[in-house]
C-alpha positions, 0 to 999 in steps of 0.5 A, a space after each residue: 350220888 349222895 349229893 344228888 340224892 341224899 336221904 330217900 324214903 321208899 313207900 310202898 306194898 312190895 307184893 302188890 308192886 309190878 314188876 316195873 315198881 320193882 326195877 325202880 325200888 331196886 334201883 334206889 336201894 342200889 343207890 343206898 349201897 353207894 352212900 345214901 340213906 334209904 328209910 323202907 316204909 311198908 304200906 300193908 294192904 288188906 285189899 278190903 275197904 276201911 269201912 263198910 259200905 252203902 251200895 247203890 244200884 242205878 239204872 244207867 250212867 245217867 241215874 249214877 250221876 243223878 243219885 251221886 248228886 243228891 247224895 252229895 247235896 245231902 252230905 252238904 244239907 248235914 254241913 260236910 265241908 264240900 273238900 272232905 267229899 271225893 267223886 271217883 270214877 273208873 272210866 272217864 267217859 261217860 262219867 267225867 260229862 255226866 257227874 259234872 253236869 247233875 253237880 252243876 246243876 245242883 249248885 254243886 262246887 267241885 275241882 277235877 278235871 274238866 269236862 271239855 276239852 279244848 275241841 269242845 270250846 267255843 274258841 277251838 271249835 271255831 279255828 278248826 271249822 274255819 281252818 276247814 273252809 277252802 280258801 278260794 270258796 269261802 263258804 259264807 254260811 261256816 262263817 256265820 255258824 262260826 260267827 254264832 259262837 261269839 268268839 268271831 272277832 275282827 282285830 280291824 273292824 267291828 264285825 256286823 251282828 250274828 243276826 245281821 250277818 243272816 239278814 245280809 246272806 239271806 237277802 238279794 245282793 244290792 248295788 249303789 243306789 241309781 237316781 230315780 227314773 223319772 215315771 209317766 203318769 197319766 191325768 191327776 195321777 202324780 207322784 206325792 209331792 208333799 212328803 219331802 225328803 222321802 226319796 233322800 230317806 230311801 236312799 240312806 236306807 239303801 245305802 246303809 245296807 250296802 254299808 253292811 254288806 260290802 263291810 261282811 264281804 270284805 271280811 269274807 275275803 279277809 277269811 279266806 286271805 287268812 286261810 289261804 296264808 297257812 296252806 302256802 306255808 313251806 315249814 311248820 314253823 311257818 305255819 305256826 306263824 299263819 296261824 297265830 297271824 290268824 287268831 289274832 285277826 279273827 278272835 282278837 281279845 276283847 275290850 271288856 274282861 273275857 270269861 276265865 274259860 276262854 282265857 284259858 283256852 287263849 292258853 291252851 292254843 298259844 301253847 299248842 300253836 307254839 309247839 308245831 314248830 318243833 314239827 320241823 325236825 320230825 316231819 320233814 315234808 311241807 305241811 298242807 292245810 289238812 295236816 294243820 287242822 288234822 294235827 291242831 284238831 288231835 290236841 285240841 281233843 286231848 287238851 282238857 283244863 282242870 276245874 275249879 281250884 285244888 282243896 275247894 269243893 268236891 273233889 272229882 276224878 278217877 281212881 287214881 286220884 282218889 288214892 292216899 287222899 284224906 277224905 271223910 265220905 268217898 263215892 264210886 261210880 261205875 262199878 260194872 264189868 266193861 267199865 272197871 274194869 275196862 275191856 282190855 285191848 292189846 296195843 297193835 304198836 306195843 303188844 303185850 308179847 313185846 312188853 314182856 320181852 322189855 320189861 313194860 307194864 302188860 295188859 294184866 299189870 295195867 289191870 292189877 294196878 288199876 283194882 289196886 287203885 280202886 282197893 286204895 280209893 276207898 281206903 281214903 273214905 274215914 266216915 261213910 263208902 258209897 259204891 254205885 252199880 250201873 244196872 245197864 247201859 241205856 246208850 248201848 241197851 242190854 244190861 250190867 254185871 257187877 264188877 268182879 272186884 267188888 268180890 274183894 270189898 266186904 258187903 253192903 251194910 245196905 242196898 239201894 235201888 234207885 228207880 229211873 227218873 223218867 220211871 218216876 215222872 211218869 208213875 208220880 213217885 219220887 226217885 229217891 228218899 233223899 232230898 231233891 238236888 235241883 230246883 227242876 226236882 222240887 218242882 216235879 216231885 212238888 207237882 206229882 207227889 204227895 205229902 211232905 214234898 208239898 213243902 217244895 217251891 212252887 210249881 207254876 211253871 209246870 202248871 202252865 206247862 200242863 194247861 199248854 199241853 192240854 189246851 194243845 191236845 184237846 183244841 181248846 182256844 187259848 193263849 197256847 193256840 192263839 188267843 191274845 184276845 185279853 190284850 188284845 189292846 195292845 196290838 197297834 194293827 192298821 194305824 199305819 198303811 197295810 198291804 192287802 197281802 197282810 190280809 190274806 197272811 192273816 187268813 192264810 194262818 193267824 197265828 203266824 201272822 201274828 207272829 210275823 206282822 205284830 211280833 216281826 220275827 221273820 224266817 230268814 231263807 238262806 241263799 243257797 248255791 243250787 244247781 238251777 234257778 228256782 222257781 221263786 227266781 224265775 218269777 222274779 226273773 219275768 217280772 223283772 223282764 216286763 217291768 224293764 220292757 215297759 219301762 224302755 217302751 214308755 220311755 221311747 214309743 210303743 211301737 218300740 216295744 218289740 219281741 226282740 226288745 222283750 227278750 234282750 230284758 229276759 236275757 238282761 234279767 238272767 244275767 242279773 241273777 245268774 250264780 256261778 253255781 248254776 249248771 250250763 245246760 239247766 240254765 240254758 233250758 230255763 232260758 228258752 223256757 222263761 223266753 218262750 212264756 214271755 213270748 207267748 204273754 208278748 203275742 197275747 198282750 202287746 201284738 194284739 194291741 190289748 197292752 197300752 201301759 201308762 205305768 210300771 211299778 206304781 207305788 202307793 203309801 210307800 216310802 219311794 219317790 214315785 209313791 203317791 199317798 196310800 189309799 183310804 178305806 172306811 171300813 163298816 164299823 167307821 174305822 179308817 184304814 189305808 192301803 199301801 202296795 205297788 201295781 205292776 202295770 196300769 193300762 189306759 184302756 177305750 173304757 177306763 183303767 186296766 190294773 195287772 198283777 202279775 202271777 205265775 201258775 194259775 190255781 185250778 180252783 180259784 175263782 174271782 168276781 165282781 160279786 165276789 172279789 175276794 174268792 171268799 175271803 182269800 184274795 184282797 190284792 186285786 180288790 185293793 188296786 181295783 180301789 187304788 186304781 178307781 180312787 186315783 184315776 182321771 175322776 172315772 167311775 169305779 166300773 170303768 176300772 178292770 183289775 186282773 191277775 196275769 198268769 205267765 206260766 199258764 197260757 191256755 188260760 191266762 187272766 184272771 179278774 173282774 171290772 171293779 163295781 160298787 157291789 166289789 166295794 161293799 164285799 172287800 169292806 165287808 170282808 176287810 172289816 172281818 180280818 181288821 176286827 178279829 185282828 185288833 180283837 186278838 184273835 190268831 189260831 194255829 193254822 198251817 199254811 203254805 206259800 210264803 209262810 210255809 217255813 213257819 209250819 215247818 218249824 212248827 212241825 206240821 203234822 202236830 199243827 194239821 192235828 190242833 187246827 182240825 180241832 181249832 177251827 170247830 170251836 165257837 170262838 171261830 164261827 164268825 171267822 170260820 168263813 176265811 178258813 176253806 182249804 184252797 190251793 195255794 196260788 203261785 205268787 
């Protein structure tokens, strides 16, 4: 025993030791009466603090962390060395998270225990949501939220970019480019044979996208290979091997040097991955992939790194910690009843009845040595003892007692109550008489207080700020609701062909618009795995149904356009777009109702003989081997536009030319003329393929060309259009140069919109949106536009 032990020093308060520090001294001291030398040195304990203290009394936990921080900012503006500073708390939660967040932002360099775990990385965060996926249905949206995170990491190949990853998910699904079909035409009516290479163009565009594409589907099922090999496992040991297989194929480690904290968290999971084999001799039974991730997800949640390097920076941590330390300025936090003390709970495992009888420590010995730590926490303080009060708890509501341990600790040589912040933004008075610890504070006290604070940094930012709220609240037009009129020329808007539809977008709502045909920012819509086709799909499905159907009867003869040949193209077209996750009996009923409205337009147009197609799909100003040149349009003020678009179908009519567009429900209230071709300002798509039409036809006259809207899904009154004239012309240049000239002038108000921009008045929240426009659209800037701005039924595209 000498040998083993030798000289022993025994520190320590005999009448504060439990019960369980006093078997362990007796034990050594047992060890001196067999030979060792034991040397007792008594720790007496007053159970007061050394120094008097500064008390602090905060509205919440948030308000403790938020005075702790500029208190320490203060003691470090008055060159206290950051390591001679102790944060100590008596509940980790909230007080580890909140401290290190008011600290960080102050520019504060603290060490302490961190606060995330190991759940809370990236790195984590990301194995346990795919190690939720099911193998054989990998969801592709968890994969991307996961790929999101930027710890995604294919060891074979590159991966493609989070937003591309998006763009891939949310669009149509596309196979290897065909040849082109060979199109009819009638008369001058020929394809554009002087932009050479366009098709090849095309098809590289074409082929790139099935690149991306085919490279995320093959990572998919690499996923779900990945996964499906730790469910198979037989052993934890065998799944200890899955799983590092696994973060080795999908988080591999970079070629550039990664962040300390996620090498610390490669660590973390190596060690932890480690040690499941050791399962085997406890468990027993196959581990499934719920245990796995259950298992994995438990440590993740009790592994926490430490902070920042011992002895440099402010020490953070909880009571224990802060006993025996060697600090000049010591600070307590969360000194209410519930918090230190904590509500006692008795173990249900180990109850304080079966702690008794074997000699463990008891809820009330946990108890004393925890006020004995927080009694030796502030003994550590040799200069200045702060002790904050939390006065509530706005998480939970209600209001604090103060710790009954602060009885044993001599009063406050002072008190200081700290006002809310949201109290203080809101009243124009400072929080504190300490300095600001955040360049966010300097701002505001800088904005909303008087006097010395005006010496802060300058606030433009929340100059800008209050000019954009108030703009917004009182309607006034300006760069925060839509006006870019002073660089307005910077828009390059119409030098390169435009659809019509951009023109109704503009009307629709300016400023998304602007924010999608200037800006190209685009709501992307995520494929969903509905029950039913949508509506969206079912006109797609129609379209598709008719543009095959013409096509097969302009390639053979019309009088091969039969029902029978219509409705094998409707079923042809379902099962191009049929998901796995459609219900059969919905599917069925959307079947015959699609087949039945199809039927109806066949008996309507191709029975009667008023169907005579001598094109589908006509491209024009586009980048298609079909396409011929875009269209030309001098607008009023002698500046020249083209057009750009694809007509659904172009008859050969007795009179002249016949355009169709096709539609689905037909507006109530809609209403097209030759007088007003643009349903005041609304719809420029029939007017321009009237033009394109007149302009490309077999030298006929403009009034020989009749343009018409087809409404599939309302067959009591289904066509909609107008036989083109020069008074049509003069309206849709009138109209045109309007939106031309407000759009290169800058002009983009906030109005909400529906239809295929109705995802941006969603983001934007809509009844904010309905409120500014209500106030935008009487303003003078607008009058000249006010016209284009009626509220019409949003027409089914």
């Amino acid at each position: 025993m000498r040998r083993r032990l030798g000289t022993l020093i025994l520190l320590g308060d005999s009448e504060q030791a439990t019960r369980a520090d006093q078997r362990f001294a007796a034990a050594l001291r047992a060890a001196g009466a067999n030979g060792s030398t034991v040397i007792e040195v008594p720790l007496a304990s007053t159970g007061d603090a050394a120094l008097p203290h500064q008390r602090v009394s905060a509205s919440d936990a948030d308000e403790e962390a938020r005075a702790v921080a500029r208190l320490v900012v203060g003691l470090l503006r008055d060159d206290v060395p950051g390591h001679r500073i102790g944060v100590f708390w008596g509940a980790a939660e909230p007080y580890r998270t909140l401290l290190h967040a008011h600290l960080g932002e102050a520019g504060v360099t603290v060490s302490g225990p961190g606060a995330r775990t190991l759940a809370d990385t990236p790195l984590g965060r990301s194995l346990l949501r795919l190690l939720a996926l099911d193998p054989d249905d990998v969801d592709p949206l968890v994969v991307l939220g996961v790929l999101a995170d930027g710890v995604l990491r294919w060891s074979e190949k590159p991966l493609p970019s989070s937003a591309e990853a998006e763009r891939i998910s949310a669009r149509d699904r596309i196979d290897e480019p065909a040849e082109p079909e060979r199109g009819v035409f009638f008369g001058n009516f020929e394809p554009n044979q002087g932009d050479e290479g366009a098709g090849t163009e095309f098809d590289d565009r074409q082929r790139r996208r099935l690149k991306r594409q085919t490279l995320w589907d093959e990572y998919l099922a690499v996923v779900s290979a990945s996964i499906r090999d730790v469910a198979s496992c037989d052993s934890w040991a065998g799944a200890t091997d899955a799983l590092r297989a696994l973060v080795e194929t999908h988080f591999a480690v970079p070629a550039a040097l990664e962040p300390s904290e996620l090498l610390l968290a490669r660590e973390q999971l190596s060690r932890i991955t480690g040690d499941l084999a050791s399962l085997d001799a406890i468990a027993g039974a196959r581990p499934t992939l719920a245990d796995v991730r259950s298992t994995l997800e438990t440590q993740f949640v009790e592994t926490r790194a430490r902070h920042g390097q011992q002895g440099t920076g402010v020490a953070l941590g909880s009571f224990d910690a802060g006993v025996a330390r060697d600090l000049d300025h010591v600070i307590v936090v969360g000194l209410a009843e519930g918090v230190a003390p904590a509500r006692g709970r008795d173990d249900a495992l180990l109850p304080d009845v079966v702690r008794k009888r074997w000699g463990l420590p008891t809820m009330r010995d946990r108890a004393t040595v925890a006020r004995q730590q927080f009694i030796e926490t502030l003994a550590s303080a040799r200069k200045t003892l702060t002790i904050v009060v939390p006065r509530g708890d706005l998480r939970s509501g209600g209001e604090r007692e103060a710790s009954r341990w602060l009885t044993s600790v001599p009063d406050a040589r002072e008190t200081l109550t700290v006002r809310a912040h949201h109290d203080g933004l809101m009243t124009g008075a400072p929080a504190a008489s300490t300095v600001p610890a955040t360049e966010a504070e300097w701002r505001i006290r800088a904005e909303r207080s008087e006097g010395d604070w005006r010496a802060a940094p300058e606030a433009d930012l929340i100059d800008r700020a209050r000019q954009m709220r108030d703009d917004r609240r009182r309607g006034r037009f300006t760069r925060f609701t839509g006006s870019v009129v002073e660089v307005a020329a910077l828009i390059p808007y119409a030098e390169t062909p435009i659809a019509a539809t951009e023109l109704e977008e503009w009307v629709a709502s300016p400023l998304f618009f602007f924010v999608r045909r200037i800006l190209g920012v685009r709501a992307l819509d995520l494929q969903v795995d509905d029950f039913e086709p949508s509506l969206l799909e079912l006109g797609t499905i129609q379209h598709e149904a008719i543009e095959a159907f013409t096509r097969e009867a302009l390639a053979g003869t019309i009088t091969s356009a039969t029902l029978e040949l219509l409705l094998d193209c409707s079923e042809r077209a379902f099962d191009a777009h049929r998901r796995i996750s459609w219900i059969r009996h919905l599917e069925t009923r959307d079947r015959r109702r699609v087949a039945g409205q199809l039927e109806a337009w066949w008996r309507r147009e191709v029975a009667t003989g008023a169907w005579s197609p001598v094109s589908a799909e006509q491209p024009f100003g586009l980048d298609d081997p079909e396409s011929v040149d875009a269209v030309p349009f001098t607008l009023n003020d002698g500046f020249t536009i083209t057009f750009r678009g694809k007509v659904d179908r172009i008859d050969r009519t007795t009179d002249g030319v016949r355009v169709v567009d096709y539609k689905g429900w037909r507006p109530k209230k809609l209403s097209i003329t030759a007088a007003d071709p643009t349903a005041g300002g609304q719809k420029f798509q029939l007017a321009v393929y009237g033009l394109f039409a007149a302009q490309l036809g077999e030298g006929e006259a403009a009034s020989a060309v009749r343009t018409e809207y087809d409404y599939l899904r309302s067959p009591d009154d289904p066509v909609l259009g107008f036989t083109m004239s020069d008074e049509s012309v003069a309206v849709l240049r009138a109209d045109t140069t309007a939106v031309i000239r407000a759009i290169r002038a800058g002009v983009f108000p906030a109005r909400p919109a529906g239809g295929s921009l109705e995802r941006f008045t969603t983001l934007s929240g809509k009844a904010d949106l309905d409120r500014l426009w209500s106030l935008l659209r009487e303003g003078p800037e607008l009058t000249a536009y006010r016209r284009f701005f009626i509220e019409t039924e949003e027409a089914d595209a």
